[in-house]
C-alpha positions in Angstrom: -23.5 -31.3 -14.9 -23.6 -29.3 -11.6 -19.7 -30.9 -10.8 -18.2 -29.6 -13.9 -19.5 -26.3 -13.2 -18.3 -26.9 -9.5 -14.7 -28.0 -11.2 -14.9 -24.9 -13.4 -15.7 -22.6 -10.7 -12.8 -23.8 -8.2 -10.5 -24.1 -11.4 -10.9 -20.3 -11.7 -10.8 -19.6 -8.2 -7.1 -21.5 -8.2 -6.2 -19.0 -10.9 -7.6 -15.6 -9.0 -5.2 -17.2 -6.0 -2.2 -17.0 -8.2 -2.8 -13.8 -9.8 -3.3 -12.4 -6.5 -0.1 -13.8 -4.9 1.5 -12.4 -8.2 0.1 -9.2 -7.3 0.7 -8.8 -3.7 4.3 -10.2 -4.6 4.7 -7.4 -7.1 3.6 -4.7 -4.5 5.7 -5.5 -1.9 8.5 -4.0 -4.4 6.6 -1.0 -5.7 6.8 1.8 -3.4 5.0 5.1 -3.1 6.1 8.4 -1.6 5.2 11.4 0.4 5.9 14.5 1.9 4.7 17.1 4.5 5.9 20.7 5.7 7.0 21.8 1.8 9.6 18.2 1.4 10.9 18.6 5.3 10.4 15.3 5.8 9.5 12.7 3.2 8.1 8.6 3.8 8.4 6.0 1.6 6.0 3.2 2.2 6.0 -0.2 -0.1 2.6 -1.5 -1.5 2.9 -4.0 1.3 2.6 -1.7 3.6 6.4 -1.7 4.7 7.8 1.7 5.5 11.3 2.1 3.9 12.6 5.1 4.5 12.1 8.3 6.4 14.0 11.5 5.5 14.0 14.8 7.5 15.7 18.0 6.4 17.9 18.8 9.2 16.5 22.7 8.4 12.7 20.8 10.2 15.1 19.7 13.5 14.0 22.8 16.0 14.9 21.1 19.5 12.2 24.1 20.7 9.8 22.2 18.5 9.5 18.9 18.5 6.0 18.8 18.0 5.7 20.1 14.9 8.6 17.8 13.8 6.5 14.9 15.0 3.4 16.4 13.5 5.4 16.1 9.8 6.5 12.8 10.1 3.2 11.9 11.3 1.1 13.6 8.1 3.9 12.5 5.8 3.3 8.8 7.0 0.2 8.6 6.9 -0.2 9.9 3.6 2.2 7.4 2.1 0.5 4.7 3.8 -2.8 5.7 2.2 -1.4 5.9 -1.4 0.1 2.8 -1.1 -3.3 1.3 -0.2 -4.8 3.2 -2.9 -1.9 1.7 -5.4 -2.7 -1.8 -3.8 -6.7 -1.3 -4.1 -5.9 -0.6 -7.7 -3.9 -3.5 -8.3 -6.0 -6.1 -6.5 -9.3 -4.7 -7.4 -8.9 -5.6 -11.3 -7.9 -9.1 -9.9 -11.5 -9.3 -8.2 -13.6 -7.8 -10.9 -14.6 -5.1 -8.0 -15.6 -7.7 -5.5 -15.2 -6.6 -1.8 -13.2 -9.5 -0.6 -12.2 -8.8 3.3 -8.4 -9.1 4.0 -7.5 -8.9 0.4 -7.0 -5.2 -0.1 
């Protein structure tokens, strides 16, 4: 008896590995963006965590300040890099049923 629970458990576990390889295949086409100093400069990040583009306004490019250039990029980066984590943590959390699996999200 205890086997074909064993058989039914790693059965299911084979399917949660599929549906998550679906998933993490599907998010490394979705993408997310964001933006910093009012649109200056705008990052778009995939769900995979890929950055894809990186736009600045040639209105942000003050060769007197650099830094605050490097500040936007910076903020806009980081921001996209956190919604696409929140977008994947959607995504592979209903896969889970809300289990904290490490290296999964």
């Amino acid at each position: 008896m205890q086997n074909m629970n064993m058989g039914k458990m790693m059965k299911q576990v084979q399917e949660m590995q599929k549906q998550m390889a679906r998933a993490q295949e599907e998010l490394a086409h979705e993408e997310v963006e964001a933006s910093a100093g009012g649109g200056m400069v705008s990052v778009r990040v995939t769900g995979d965590l890929q950055i894809v583009s990186i736009k600045i306004d040639p209105g942000a490019v003050d060769p007197d300040d650099v830094e605050m250039l490097e500040d936007m990029v910076l903020a806009a980066t980081n921001e996209a890099l956190r919604s696409a984590q929140e977008m994947a943590s959607k995504k592979l959390g209903g896969l889970t049923g809300g289990l904290n699996i490490p290296g999964l999200t």
